[in-house]
VOVO-119362 format. One record per atom (N, C-alpha, C, O): atom name; residue number from 1; x, y, z. Coordinates in steps of 0.001 Angstrom, whole numbers, always signed. Each point is the difference from the previous one (the first is absolute). Example, Ala and Ser with C-alpha at 12.3 -4.5 7.8 and 13.67 -1.06 7.14 Angstrom:
! VOVO-119362
("N"; 1; (+13190; -5690; +7800));
("CA"; 1; (-890; +1190; +0));
("C"; 1; (+900; +1200; +0));
("O"; 1; (+1036; -19; +665));
("N"; 2; (-1386; +1069; -1385));
("CA"; 2; (+820; +1190; +60));
("C"; 2; (-770; +1090; +730));
("O"; 2; (+509; +1108; +169));
END
This chain:
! VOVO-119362
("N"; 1; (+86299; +136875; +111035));
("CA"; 1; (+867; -1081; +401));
("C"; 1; (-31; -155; +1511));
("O"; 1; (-187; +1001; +692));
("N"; 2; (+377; -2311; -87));
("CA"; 2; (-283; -503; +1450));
("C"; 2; (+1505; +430; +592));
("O"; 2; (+1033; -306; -597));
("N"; 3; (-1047; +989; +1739));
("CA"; 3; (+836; +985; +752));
("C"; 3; (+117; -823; +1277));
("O"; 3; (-934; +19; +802));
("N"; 4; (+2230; -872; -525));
("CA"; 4; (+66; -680; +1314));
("C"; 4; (+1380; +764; +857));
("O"; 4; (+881; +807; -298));
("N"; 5; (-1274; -1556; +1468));
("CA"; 5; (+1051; +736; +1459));
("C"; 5; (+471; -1381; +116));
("O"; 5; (-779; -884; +355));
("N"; 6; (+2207; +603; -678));
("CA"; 6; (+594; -1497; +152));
("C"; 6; (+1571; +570; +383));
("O"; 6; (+457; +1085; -358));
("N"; 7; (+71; -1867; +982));
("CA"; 7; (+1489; +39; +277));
("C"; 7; (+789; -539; -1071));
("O"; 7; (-280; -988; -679));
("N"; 8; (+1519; +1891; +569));
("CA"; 8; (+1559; -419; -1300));
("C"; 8; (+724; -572; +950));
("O"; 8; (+68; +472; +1135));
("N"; 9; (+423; -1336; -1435));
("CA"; 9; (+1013; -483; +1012));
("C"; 9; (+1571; +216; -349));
("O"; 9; (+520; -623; -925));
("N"; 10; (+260; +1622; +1791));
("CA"; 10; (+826; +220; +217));
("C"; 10; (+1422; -880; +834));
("O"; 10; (-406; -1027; +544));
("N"; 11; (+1581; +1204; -409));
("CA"; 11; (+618; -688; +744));
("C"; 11; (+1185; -1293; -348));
("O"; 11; (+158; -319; -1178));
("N"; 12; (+331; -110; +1847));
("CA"; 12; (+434; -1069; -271));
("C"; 12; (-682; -1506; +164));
("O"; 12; (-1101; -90; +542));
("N"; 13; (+1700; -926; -964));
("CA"; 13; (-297; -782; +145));
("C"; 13; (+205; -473; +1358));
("O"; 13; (+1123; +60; +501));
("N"; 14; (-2203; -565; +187));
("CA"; 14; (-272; -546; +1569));
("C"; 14; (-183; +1095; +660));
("O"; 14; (-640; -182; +1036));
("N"; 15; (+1117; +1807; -1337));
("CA"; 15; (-1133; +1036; +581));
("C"; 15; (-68; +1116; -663));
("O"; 15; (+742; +955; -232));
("N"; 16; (-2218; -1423; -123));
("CA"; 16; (-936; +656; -795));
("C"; 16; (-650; +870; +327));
("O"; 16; (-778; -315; +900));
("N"; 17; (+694; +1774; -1361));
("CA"; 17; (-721; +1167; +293));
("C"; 17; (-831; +529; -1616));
("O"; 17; (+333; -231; -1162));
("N"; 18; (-1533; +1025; +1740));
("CA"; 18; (-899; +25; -546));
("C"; 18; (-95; +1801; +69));
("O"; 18; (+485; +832; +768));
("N"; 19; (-1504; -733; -2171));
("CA"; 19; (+17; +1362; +116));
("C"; 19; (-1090; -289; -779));
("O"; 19; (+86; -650; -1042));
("N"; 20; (-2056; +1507; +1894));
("CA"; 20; (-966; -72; -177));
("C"; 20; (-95; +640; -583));
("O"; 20; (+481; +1101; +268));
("N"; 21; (-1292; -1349; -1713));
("CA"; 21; (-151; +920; -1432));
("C"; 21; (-1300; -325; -571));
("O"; 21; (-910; -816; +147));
("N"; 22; (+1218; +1782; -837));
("CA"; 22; (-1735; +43; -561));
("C"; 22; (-312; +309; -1528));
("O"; 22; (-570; +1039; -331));
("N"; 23; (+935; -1897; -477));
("CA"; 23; (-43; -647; -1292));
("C"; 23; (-1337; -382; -872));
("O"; 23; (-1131; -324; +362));
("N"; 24; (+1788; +515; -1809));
("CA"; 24; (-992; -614; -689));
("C"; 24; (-273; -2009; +228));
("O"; 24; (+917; -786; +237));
("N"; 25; (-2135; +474; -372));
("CA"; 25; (+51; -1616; +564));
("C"; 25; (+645; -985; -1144));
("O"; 25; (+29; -1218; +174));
("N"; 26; (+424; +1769; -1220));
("CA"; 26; (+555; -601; -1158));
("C"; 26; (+1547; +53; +151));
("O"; 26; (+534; -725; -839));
("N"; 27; (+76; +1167; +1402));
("CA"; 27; (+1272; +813; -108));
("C"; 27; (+733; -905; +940));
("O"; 27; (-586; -487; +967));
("N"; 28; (+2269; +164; -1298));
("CA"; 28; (+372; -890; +900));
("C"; 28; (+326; +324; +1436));
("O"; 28; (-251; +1083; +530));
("N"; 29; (+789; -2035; +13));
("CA"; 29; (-226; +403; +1745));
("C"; 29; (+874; +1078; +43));
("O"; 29; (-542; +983; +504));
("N"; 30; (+2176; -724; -989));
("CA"; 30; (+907; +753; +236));
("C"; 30; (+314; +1200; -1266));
("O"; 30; (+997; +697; -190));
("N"; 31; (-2275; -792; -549));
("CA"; 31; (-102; +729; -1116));
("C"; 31; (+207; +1761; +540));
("O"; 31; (+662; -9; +1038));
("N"; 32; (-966; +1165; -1374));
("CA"; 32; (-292; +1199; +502));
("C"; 32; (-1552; -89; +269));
("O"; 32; (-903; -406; -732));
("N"; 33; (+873; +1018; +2276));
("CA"; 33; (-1528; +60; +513));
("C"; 33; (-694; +1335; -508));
("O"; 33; (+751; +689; -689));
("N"; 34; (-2245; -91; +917));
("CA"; 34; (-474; +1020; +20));
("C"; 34; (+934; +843; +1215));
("O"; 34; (+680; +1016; -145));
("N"; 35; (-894; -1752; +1252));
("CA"; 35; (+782; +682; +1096));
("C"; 35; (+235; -948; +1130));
("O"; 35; (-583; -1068; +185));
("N"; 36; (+1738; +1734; +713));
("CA"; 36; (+374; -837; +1043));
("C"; 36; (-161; +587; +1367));
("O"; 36; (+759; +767; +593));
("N"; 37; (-2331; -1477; -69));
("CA"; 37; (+71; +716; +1046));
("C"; 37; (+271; -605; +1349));
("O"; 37; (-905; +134; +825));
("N"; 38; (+2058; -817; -428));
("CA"; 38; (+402; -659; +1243));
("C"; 38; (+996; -784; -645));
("O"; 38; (+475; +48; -1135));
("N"; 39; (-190; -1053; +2484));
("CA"; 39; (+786; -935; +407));
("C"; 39; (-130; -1418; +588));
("O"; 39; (-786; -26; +947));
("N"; 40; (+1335; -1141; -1246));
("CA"; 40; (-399; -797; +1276));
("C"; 40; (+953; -991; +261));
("O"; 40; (+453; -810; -809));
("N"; 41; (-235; +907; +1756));
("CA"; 41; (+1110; -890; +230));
("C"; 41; (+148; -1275; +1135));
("O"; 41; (+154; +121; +1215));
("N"; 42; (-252; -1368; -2004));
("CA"; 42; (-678; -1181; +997));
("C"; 42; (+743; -323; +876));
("O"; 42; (-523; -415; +1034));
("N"; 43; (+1715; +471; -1101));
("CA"; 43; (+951; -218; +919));
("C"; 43; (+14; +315; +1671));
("O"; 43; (+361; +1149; +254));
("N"; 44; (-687; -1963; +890));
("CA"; 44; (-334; +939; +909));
("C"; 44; (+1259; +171; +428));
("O"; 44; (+954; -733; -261));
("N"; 45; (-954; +2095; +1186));
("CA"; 45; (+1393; +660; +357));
("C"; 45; (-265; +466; +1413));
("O"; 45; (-1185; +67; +325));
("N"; 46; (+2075; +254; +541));
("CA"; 46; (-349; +640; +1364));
("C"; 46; (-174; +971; -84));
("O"; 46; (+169; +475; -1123));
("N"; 47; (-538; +286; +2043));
("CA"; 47; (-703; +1727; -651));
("C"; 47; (+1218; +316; +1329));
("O"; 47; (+119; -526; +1106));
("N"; 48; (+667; +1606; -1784));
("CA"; 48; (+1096; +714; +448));
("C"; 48; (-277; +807; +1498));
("O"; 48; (+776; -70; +953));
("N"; 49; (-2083; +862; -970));
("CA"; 49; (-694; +773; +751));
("C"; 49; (-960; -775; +1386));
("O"; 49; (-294; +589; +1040));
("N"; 50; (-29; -1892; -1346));
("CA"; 50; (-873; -859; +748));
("C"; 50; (+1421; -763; +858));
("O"; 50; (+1050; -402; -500));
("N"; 51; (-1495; +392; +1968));
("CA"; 51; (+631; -872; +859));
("C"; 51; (-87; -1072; -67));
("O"; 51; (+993; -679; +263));
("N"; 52; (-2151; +90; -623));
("CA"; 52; (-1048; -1035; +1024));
("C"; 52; (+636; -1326; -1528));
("O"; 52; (-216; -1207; +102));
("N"; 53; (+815; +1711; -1101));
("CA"; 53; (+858; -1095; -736));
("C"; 53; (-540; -896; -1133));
("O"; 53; (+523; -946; -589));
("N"; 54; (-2162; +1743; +419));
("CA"; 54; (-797; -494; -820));
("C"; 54; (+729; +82; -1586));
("O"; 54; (+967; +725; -230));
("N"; 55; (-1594; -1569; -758));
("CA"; 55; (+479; -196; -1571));
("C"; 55; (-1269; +216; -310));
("O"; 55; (-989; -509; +528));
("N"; 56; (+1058; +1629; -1796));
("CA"; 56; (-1113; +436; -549));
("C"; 56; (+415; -21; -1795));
("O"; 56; (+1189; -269; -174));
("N"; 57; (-1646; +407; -571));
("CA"; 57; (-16; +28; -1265));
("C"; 57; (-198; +1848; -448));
("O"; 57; (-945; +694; +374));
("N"; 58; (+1932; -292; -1112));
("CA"; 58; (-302; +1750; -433));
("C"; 58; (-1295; -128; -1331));
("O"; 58; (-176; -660; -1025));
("N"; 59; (-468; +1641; +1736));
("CA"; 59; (-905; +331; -1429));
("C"; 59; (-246; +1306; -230));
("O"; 59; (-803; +544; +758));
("N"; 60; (+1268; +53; -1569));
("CA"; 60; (+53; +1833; -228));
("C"; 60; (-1408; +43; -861));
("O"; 60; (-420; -1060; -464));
("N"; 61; (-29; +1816; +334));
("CA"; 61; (-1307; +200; -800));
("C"; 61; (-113; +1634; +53));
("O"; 61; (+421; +692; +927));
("N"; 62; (-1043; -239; -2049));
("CA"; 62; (-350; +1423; -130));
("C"; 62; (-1451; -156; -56));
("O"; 62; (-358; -796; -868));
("N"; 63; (-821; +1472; +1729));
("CA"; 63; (-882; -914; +465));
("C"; 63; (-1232; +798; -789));
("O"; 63; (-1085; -503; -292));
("N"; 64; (+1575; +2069; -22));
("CA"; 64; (-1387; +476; -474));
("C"; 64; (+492; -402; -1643));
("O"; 64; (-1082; -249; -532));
("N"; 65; (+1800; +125; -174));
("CA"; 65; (+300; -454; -1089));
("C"; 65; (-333; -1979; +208));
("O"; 65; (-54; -340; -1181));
("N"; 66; (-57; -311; +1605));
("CA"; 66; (-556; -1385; +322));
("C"; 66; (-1572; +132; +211));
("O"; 66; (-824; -883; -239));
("N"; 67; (+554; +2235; +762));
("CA"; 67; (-1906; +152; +186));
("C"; 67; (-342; +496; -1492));
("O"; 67; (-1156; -160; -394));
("N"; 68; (+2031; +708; -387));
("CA"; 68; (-286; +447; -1520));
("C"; 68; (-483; -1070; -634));
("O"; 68; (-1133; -90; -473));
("N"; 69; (+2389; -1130; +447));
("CA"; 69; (-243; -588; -1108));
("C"; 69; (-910; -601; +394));
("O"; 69; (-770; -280; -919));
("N"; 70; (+362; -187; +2179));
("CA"; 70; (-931; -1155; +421));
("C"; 70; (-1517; +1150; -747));
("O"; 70; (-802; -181; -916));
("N"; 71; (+991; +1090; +1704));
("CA"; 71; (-1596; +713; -668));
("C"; 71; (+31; +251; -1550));
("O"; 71; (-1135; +327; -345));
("N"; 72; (+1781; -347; -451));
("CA"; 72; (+66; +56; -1095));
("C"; 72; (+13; -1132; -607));
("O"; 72; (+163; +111; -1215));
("N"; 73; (-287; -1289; +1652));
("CA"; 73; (-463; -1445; -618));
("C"; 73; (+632; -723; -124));
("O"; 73; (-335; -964; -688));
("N"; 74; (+2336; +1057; +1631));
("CA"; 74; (+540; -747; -692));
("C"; 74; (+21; -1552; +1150));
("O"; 74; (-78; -67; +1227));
("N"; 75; (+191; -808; -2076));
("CA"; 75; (-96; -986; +743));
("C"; 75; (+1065; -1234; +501));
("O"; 75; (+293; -1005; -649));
("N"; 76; (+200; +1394; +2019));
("CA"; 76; (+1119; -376; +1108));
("C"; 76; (+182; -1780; -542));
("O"; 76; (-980; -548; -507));
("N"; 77; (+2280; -211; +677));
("CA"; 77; (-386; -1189; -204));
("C"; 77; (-189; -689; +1386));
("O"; 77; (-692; +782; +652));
("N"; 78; (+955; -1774; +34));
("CA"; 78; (-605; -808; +1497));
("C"; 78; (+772; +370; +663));
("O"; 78; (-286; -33; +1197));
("N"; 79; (+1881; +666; -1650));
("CA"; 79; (+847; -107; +1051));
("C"; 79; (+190; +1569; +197));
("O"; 79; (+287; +249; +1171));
("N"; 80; (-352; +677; -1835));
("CA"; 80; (-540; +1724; -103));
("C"; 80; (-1101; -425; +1151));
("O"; 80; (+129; -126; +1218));
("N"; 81; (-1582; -94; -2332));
("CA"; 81; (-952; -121; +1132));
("C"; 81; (+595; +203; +1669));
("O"; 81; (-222; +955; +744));
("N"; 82; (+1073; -2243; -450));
("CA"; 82; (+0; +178; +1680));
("C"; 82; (+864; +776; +420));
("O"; 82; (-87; +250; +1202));
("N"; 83; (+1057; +322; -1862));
("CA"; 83; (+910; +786; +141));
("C"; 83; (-1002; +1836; +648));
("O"; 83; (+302; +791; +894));
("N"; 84; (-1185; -802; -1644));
("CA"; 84; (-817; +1374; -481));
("C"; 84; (-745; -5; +1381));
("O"; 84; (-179; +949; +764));
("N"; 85; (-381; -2827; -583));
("CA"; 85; (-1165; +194; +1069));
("C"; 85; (+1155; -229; +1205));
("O"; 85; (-395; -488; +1059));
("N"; 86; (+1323; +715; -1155));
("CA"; 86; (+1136; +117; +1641));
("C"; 86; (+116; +1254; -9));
("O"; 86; (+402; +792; +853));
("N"; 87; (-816; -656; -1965));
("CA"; 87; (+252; +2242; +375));
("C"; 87; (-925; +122; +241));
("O"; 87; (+11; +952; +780));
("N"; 88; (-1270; -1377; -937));
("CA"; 88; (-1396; +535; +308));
("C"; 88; (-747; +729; -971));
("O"; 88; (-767; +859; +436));
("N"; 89; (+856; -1070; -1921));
("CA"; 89; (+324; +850; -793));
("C"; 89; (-1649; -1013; -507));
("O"; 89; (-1065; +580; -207));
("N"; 90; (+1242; -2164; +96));
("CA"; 90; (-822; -733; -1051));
("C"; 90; (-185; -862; +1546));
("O"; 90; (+841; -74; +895));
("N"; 91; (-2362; -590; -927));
("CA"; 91; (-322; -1024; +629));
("C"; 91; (+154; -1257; -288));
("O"; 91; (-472; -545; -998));
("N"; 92; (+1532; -294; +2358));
("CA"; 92; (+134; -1178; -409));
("C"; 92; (-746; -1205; -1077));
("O"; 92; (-1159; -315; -267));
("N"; 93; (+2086; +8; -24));
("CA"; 93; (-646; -970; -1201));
("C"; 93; (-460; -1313; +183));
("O"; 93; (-1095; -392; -402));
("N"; 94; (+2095; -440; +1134));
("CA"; 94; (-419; -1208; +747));
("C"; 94; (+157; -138; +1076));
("O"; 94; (+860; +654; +590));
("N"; 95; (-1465; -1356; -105));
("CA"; 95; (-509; -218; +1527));
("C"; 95; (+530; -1556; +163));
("O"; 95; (+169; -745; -965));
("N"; 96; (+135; +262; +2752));
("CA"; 96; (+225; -922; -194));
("C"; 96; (-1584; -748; +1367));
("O"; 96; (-505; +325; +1075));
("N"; 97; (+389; -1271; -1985));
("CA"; 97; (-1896; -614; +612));
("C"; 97; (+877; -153; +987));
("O"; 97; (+1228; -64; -65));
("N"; 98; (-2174; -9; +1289));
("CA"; 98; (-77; -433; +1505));
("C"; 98; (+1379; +1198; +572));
("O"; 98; (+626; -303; +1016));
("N"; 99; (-441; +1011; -1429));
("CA"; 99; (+660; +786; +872));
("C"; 99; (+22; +1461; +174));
("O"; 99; (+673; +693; -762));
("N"; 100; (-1279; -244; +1597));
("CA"; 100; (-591; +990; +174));
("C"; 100; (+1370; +951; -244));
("O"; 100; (+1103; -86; +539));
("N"; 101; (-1588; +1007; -1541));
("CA"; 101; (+415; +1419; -652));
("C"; 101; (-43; +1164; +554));
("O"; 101; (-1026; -112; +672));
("N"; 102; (+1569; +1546; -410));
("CA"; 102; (-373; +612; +311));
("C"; 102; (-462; +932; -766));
("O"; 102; (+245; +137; -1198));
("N"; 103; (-827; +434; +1771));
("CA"; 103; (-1413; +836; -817));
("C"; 103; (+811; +925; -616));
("O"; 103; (+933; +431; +679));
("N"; 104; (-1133; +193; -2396));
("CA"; 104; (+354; +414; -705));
("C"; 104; (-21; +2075; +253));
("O"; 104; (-955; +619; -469));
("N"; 105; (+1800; -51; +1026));
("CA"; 105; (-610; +1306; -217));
("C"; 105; (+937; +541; -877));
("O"; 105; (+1211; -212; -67));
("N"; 106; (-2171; +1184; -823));
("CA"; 106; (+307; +648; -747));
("C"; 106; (+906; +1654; +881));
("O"; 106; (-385; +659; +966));
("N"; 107; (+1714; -490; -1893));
("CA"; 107; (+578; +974; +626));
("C"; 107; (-966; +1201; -148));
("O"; 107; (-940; +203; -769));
("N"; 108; (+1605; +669; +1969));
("CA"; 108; (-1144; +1655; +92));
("C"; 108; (-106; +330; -890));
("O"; 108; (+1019; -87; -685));
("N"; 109; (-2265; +699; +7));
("CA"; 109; (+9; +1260; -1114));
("C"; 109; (+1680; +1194; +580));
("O"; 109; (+604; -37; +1072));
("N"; 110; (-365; +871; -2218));
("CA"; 110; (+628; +1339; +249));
("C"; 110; (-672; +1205; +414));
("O"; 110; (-807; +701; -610));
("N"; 111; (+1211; -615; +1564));
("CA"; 111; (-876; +1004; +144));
("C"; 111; (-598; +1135; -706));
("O"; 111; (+303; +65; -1191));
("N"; 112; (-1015; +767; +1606));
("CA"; 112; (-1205; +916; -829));
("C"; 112; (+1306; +1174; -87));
("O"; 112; (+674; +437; +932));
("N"; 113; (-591; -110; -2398));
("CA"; 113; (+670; +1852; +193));
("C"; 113; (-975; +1057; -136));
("O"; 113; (-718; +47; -999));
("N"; 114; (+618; +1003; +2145));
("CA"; 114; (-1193; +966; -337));
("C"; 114; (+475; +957; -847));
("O"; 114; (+830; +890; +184));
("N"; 115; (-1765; -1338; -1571));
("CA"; 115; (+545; +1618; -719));
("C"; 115; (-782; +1093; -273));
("O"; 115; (+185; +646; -1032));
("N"; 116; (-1241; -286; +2018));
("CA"; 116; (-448; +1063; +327));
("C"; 116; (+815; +1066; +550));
("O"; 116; (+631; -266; +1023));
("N"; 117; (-521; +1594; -1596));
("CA"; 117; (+742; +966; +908));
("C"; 117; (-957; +614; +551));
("O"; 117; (-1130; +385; -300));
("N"; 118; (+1974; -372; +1370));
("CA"; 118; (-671; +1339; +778));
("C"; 118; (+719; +1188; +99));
("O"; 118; (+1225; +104; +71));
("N"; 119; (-2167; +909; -69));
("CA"; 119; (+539; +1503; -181));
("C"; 119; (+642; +353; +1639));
("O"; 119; (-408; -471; +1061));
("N"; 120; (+1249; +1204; -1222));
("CA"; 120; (+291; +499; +1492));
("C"; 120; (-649; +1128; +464));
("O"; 120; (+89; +1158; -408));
("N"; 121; (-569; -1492; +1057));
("CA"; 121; (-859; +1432; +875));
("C"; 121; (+11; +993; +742));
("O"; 121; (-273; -411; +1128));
("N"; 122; (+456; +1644; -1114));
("CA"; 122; (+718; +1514; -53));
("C"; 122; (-416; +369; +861));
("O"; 122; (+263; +1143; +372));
END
């Protein structure tokens, strides 16, 4: 069965919050998911911690559980998609012609753990 990453929509009416899940593609939007891994919330808000007075939108994500399902086949819908590629997680999906983009990098590998021991020497 086809395994998608789509948002339930949570909230009241006129503000609406979302909670990114990852469901069978048959199953209704607010049905029980496989699992719930994030948040999103469109609403922009001032960030408590920032001076400068900017409105940003919250998006919580659990990110190596979001690299699971994506490598395991499941497939994000347009608005996941950009959500995933603002984490850096999936490469943007659409582009807009004549306006130059910035170049896509993929976040660092994790680093190497050495699991060679070494003996201590007497």
């Amino acid at each position: 069965m086809v395994v998608k990453m789509r948002l339930a929509r949570f909230g009241r009416r006129n503000a609406p919050f979302y909670n990114i899940v990852v469901a069978h593609a048959r199953t209704a939007r607010n049905s029980r998911p496989l699992e719930v891994i994030g948040t999103y919330d469109p609403i922009p808000k001032k960030d408590t911690y920032d001076t400068s007075g900017k409105l940003h939108k919250d998006i919580k994500l659990d990110i190596t559980r979001a690299k699971y399902w994506v490598g395991v086949g499941a497939q994000p819908t347009d608005v996941v998609w950009r959500l995933l590629s603002m984490v850096g997680i999936l490469e943007p999906k659409y582009r807009q012609p004549g306006k130059p983009q910035p170049e896509y990098v993929p976040p660092p590998p994790a680093p190497a753990t050495n699991t060679e021991t070494t003996e201590p020497s007497s």
